[in-house]
C-alpha positions as CSV (number, residue, x, y, z in Angstrom):
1,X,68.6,-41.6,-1.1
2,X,68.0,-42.2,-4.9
3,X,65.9,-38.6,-4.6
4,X,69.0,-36.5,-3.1
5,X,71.6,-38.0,-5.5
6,X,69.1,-37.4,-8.5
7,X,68.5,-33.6,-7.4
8,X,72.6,-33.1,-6.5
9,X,73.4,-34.4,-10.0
10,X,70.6,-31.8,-11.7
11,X,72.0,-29.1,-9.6
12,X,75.7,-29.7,-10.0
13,X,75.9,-28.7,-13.7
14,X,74.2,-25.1,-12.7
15,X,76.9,-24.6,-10.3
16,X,77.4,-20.3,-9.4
17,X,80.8,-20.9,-8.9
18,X,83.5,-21.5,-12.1
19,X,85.1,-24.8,-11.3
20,X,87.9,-22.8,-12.0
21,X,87.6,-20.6,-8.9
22,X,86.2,-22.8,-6.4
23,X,89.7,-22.9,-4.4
24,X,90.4,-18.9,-5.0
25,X,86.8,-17.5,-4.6
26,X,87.1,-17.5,-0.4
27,X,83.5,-19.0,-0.6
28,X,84.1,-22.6,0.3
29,X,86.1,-21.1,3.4
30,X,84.1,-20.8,6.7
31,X,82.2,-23.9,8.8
32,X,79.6,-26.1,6.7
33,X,77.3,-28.4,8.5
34,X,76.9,-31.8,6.6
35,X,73.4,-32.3,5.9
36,X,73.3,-35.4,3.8
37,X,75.8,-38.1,3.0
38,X,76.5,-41.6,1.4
39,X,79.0,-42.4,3.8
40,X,78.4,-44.9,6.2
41,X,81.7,-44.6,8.3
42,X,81.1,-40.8,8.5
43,X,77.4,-41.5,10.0
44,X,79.1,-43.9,12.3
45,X,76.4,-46.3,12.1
46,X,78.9,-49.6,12.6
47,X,79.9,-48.4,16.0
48,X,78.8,-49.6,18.8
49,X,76.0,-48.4,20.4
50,X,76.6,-44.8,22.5
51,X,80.0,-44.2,20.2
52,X,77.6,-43.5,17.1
53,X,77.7,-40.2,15.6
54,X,74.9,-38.0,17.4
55,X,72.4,-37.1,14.8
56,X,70.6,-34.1,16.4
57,X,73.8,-31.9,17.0
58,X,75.5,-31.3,13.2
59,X,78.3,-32.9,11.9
60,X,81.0,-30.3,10.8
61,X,83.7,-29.4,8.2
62,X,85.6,-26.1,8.6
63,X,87.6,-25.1,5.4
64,X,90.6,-22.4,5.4
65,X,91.2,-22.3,1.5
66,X,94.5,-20.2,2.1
67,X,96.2,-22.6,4.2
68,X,94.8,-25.6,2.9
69,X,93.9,-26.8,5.9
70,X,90.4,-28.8,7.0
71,X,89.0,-29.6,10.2
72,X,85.6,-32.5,10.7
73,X,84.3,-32.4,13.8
74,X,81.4,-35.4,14.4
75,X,79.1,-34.4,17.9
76,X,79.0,-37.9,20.2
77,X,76.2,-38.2,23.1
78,X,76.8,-41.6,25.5
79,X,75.4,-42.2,28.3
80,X,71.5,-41.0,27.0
81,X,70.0,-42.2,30.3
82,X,72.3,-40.3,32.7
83,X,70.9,-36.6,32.8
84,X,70.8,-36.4,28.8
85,X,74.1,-37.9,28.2
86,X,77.9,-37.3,27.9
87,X,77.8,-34.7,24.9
88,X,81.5,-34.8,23.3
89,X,83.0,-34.7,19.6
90,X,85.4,-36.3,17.8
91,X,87.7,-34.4,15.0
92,X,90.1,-35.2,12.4
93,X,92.9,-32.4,11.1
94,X,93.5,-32.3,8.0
95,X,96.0,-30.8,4.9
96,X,94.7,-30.3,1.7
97,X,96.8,-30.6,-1.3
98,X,94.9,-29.0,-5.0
99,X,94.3,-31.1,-7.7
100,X,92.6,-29.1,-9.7
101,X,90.7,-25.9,-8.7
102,X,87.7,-28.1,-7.8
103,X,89.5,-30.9,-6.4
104,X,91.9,-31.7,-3.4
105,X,93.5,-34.2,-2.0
106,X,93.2,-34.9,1.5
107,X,96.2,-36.3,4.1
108,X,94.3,-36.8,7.3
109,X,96.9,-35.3,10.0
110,X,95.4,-35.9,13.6
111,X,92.4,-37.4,15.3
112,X,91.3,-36.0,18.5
113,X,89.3,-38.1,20.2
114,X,86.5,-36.9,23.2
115,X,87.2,-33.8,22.6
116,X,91.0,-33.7,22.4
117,X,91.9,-35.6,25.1
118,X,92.9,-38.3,23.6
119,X,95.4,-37.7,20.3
120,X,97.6,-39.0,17.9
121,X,99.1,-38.8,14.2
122,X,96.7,-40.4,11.7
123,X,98.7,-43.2,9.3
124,X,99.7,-42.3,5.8
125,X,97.1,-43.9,4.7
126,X,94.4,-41.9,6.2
127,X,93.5,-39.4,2.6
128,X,91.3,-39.2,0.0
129,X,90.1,-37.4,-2.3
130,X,87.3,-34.5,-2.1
131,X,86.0,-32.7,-5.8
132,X,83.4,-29.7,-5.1
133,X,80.8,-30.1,-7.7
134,X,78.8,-27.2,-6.4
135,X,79.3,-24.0,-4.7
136,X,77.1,-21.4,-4.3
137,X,78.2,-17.8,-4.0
138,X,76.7,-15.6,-1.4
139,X,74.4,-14.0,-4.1
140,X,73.1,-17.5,-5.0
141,X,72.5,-18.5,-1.4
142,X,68.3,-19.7,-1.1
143,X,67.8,-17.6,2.1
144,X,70.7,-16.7,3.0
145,X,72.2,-20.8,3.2
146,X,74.5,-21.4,1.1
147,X,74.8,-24.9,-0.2
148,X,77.3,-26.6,-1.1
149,X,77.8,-30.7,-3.0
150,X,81.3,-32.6,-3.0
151,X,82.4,-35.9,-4.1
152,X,85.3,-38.3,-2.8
153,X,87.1,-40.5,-4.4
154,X,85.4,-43.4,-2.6
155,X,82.0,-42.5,-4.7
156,X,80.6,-41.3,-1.5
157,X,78.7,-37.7,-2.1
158,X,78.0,-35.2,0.6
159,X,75.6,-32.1,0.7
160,X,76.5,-29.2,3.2
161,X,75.3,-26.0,4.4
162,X,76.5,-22.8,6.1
């Protein structure tokens, strides 16, 4: 953990993409797969067994930039012992609001539960706060992965690819 926070804070002040254009520049647009995070309640790892978060299928966050919209989708398996499991995910909609051009905040809109057929409103007080501190452009990308490192407002830091 102390290894991946060290290397995200070297990285972040080389970032490829202006602070200034990380909304605009259409790069943080598109599906990211979470490959690293702080946060505990994202992982899931207080539920109860067979509701956690299913680490071997990727936890996702789609971005649409232009309509300020956000999607997380976490992949559930219960059930293991009954022909592999029941293999479901849970999402939460999302608005975003800009702060900055770096920085948005976030109103949680609508949980879907198994899938979506369970839903409802999420409370006011479902938001936070999410600042990308790194963004690289397609000509930056190590192999054609582009990464990319955001904080919330919780302290929690998260490392994604796509």
């Amino acid at each position: 953990r102390r290894r991946i926070t060290e290397i995200s804070g070297e990285l972040e002040p080389l970032n490829p993409t202006p602070q200034a254009q990380t909304l605009s520049s259409g790069d943080i647009d598109g599906v990211w797969d979470l490959r690293w995070t702080t946060s505990a309640s994202i992982l899931g790892r207080q539920r109860p067994r067979g509701f956690r978060v299913d680490l071997n299928r990727p936890i996702t966050q789609e971005i649409n930039a232009k309509e300020l919209k956000a999607k997380n989708v976490e992949p559930i398996t219960t059930f293991r012992w009954v022909l592999g499991g029941i293999k479901y995910t849970n999402s939460v909609e999302a608005e975003l609001t800009p702060m900055t051009e770096s920085k948005v905040a976030v109103q949680f809109k609508k949980f879907n539960i198994a899938g979506g057929l369970v839903s409802f409103t999420a409370p006011d007080r479902a938001r936070g706060e999410l600042d990308t501190t790194y963004l690289d452009t397609p000509a930056t990308a190590y192999q054609g992965q582009q990464i990319r490192i955001s904080r919330g407002d919780r302290g929690n830091l998260f490392v994604l690819t796509k």
